[in-house]
BALOBA-1460 file (C-alpha; in Angstrom, 3 decimals):
// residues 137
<rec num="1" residu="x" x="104.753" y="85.691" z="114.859"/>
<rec num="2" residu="x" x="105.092" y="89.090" z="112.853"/>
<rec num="3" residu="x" x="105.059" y="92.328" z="114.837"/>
<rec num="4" residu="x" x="105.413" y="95.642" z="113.504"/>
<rec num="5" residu="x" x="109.038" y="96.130" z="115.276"/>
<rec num="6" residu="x" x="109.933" y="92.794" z="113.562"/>
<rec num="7" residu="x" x="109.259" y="93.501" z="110.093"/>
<rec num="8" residu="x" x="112.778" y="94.597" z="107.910"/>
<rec num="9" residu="x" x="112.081" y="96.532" z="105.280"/>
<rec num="10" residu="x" x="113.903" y="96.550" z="102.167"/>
<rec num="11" residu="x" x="114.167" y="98.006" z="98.779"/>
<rec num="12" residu="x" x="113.979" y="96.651" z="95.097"/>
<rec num="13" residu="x" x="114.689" y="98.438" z="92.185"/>
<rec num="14" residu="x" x="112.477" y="97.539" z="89.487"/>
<rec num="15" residu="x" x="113.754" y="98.772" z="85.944"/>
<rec num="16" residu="x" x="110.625" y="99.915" z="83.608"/>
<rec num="17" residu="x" x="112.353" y="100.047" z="80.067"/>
<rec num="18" residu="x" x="110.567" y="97.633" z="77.676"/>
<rec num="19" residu="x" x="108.207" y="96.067" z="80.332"/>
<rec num="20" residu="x" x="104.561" y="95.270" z="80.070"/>
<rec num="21" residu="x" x="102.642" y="97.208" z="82.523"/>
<rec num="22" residu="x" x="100.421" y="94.663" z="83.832"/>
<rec num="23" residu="x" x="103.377" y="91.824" z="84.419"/>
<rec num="24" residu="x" x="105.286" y="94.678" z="86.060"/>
<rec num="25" residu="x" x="102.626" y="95.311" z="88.346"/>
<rec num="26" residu="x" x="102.274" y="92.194" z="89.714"/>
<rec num="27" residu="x" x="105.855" y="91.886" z="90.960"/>
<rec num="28" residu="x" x="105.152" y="95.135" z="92.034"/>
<rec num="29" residu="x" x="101.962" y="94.179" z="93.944"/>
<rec num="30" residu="x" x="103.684" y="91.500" z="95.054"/>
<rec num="31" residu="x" x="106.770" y="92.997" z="97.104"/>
<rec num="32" residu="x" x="104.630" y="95.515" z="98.477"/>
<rec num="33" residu="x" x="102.472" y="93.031" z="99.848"/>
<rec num="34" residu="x" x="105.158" y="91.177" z="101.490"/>
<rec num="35" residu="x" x="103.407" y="88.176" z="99.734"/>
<rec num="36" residu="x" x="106.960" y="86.650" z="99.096"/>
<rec num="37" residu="x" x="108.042" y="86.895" z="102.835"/>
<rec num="38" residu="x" x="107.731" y="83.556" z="104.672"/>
<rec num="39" residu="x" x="106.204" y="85.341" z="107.474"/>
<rec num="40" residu="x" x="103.353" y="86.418" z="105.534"/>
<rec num="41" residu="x" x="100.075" y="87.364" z="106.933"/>
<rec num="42" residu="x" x="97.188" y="89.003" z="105.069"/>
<rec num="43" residu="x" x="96.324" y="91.492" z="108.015"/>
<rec num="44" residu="x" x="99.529" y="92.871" z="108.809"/>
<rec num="45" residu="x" x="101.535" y="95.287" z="106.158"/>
<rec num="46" residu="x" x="105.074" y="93.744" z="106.058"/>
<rec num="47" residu="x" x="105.997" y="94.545" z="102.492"/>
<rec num="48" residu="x" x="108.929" y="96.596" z="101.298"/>
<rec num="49" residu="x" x="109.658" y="100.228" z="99.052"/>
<rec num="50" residu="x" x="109.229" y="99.725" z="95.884"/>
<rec num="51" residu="x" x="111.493" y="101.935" z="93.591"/>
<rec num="52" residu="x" x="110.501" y="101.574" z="89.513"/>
<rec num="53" residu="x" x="113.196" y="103.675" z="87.167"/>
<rec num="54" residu="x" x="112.101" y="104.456" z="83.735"/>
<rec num="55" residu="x" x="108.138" y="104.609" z="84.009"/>
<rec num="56" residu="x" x="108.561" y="106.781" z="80.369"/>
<rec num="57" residu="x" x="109.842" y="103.106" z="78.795"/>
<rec num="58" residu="x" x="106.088" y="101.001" z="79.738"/>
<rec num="59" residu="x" x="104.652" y="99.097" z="76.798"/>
<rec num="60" residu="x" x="101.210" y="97.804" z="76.364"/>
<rec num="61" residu="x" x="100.642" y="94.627" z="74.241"/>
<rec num="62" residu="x" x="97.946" y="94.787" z="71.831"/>
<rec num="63" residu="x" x="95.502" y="97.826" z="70.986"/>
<rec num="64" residu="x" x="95.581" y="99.163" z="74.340"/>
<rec num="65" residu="x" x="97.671" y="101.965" z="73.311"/>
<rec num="66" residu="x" x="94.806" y="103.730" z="72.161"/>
<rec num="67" residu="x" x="91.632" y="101.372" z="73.178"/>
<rec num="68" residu="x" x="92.621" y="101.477" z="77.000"/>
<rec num="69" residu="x" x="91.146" y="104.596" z="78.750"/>
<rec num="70" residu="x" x="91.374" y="105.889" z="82.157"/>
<rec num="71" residu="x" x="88.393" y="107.549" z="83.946"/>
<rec num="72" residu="x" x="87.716" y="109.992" z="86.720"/>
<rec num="73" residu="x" x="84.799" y="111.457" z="88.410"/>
<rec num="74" residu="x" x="84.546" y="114.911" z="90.014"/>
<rec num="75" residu="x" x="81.089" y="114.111" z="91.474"/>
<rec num="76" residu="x" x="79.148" y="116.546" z="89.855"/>
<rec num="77" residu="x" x="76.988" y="116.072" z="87.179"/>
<rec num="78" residu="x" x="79.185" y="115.987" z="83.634"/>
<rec num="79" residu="x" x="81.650" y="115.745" z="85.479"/>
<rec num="80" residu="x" x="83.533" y="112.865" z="84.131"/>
<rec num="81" residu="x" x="86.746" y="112.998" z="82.694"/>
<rec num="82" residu="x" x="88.680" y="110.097" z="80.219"/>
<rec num="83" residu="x" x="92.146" y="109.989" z="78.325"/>
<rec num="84" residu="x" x="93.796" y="107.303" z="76.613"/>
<rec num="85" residu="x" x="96.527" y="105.003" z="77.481"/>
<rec num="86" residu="x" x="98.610" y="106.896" z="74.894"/>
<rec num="87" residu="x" x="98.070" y="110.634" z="76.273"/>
<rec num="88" residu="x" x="98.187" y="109.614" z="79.628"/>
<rec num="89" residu="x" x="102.200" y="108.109" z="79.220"/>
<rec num="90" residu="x" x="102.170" y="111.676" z="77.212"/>
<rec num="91" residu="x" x="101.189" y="113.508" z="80.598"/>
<rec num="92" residu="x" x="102.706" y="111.552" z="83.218"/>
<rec num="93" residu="x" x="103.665" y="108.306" z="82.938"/>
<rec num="94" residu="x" x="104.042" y="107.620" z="86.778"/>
<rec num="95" residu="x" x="99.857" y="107.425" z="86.952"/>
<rec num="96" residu="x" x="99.753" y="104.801" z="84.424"/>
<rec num="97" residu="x" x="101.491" y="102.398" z="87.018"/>
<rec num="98" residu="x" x="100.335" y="103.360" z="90.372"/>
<rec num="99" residu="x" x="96.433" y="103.198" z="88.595"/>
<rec num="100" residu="x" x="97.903" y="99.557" z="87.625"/>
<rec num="101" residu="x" x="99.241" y="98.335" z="91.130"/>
<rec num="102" residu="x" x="96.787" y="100.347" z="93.008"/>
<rec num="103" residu="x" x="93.937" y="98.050" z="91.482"/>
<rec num="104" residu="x" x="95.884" y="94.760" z="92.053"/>
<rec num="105" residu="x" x="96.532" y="95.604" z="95.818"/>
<rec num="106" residu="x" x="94.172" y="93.963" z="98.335"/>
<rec num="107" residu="x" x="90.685" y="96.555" z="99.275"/>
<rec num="108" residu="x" x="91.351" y="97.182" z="102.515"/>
<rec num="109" residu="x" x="93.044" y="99.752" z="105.178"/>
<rec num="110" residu="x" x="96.415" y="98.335" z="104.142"/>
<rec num="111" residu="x" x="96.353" y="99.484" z="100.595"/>
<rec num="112" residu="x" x="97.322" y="103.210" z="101.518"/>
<rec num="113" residu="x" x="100.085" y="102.080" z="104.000"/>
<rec num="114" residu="x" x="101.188" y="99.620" z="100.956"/>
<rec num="115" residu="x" x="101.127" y="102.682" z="98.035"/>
<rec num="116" residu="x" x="103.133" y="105.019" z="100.157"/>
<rec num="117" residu="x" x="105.962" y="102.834" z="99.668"/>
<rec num="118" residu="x" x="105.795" y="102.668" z="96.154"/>
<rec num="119" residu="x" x="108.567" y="105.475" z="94.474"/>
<rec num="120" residu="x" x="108.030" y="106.119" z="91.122"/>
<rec num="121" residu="x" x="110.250" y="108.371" z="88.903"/>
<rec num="122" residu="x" x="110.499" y="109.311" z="85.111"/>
<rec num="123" residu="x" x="114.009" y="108.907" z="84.317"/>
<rec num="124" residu="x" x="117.016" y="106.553" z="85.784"/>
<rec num="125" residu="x" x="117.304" y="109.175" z="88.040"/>
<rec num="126" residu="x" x="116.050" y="108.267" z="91.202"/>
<rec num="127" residu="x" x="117.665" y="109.655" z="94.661"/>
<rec num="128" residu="x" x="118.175" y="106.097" z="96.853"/>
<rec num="129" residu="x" x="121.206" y="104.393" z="96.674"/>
<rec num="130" residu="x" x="119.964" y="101.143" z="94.946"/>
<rec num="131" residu="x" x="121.801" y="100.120" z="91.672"/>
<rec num="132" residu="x" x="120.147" y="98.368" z="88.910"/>
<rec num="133" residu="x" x="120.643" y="94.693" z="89.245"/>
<rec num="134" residu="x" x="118.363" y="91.968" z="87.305"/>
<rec num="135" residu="x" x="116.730" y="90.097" z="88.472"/>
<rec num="136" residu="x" x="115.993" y="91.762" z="92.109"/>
<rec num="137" residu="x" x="112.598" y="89.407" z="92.910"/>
């Protein structure tokens, strides 16, 4: 049985550069989950950190590079807001994935405990003392 003292956490290093956002995000999804852990239960958050390098480097297949557009609301009337695929990895690339693995994690009270665990940076750069190795799920 999985308790909360029981669960060991651990970190993968996932390497952006030339990766399609949506296959990305599902190994994402899936390590913060802690849907490839044996002891595996859907009510209890015993996924690990998530650290993704190079978020500059995402690709898109297709048109989506200029057909895919994100949205926000301010709740007032007019008040809704949309920019490209294209601009968006312009402004900040980082939003492009969380928007990605935030809408493949489960809807529930676990899906804020699950994000904070995700660490997303720009550049190589990153400040944990994981090196890049393939193949890390």
């Amino acid at each position: 049985m999985t308790t909360k003292k029981s669960i060991n956490r651990r970190y993968y290093l996932f390497d952006a550069r030339g990766k399609v956002l949506g296959r990305l995000a599902t190994e994402i999804t899936r390590v913060l989950s802690g849907r490839g852990k044996v002891d595996f239960a859907p009510h209890i958050d015993g996924g690990d950190f998530v650290v993704v390098i190079n978020t500059d480097e995402l690709i898109v297949t297709g048109s989506k590079q200029d057909g895919k557009v994100y949205h926000r609301f301010s709740g007032y009337p007019g008040g809704i807001t949309s920019i490209t695929f294209r601009d968006q990895m312009k402004k900040d690339s980082r939003k492009v994935l969380y928007s990605a693995v935030y809408g493949m994690l489960p809807k529930n009270k676990l899906r804020d405990r699950m994000t904070t665990r995700l660490l997303l940076y720009k550049t190589a750069e990153q400040p944990h003392n994981i090196h890049v190795t393939e193949g890390t799920v």
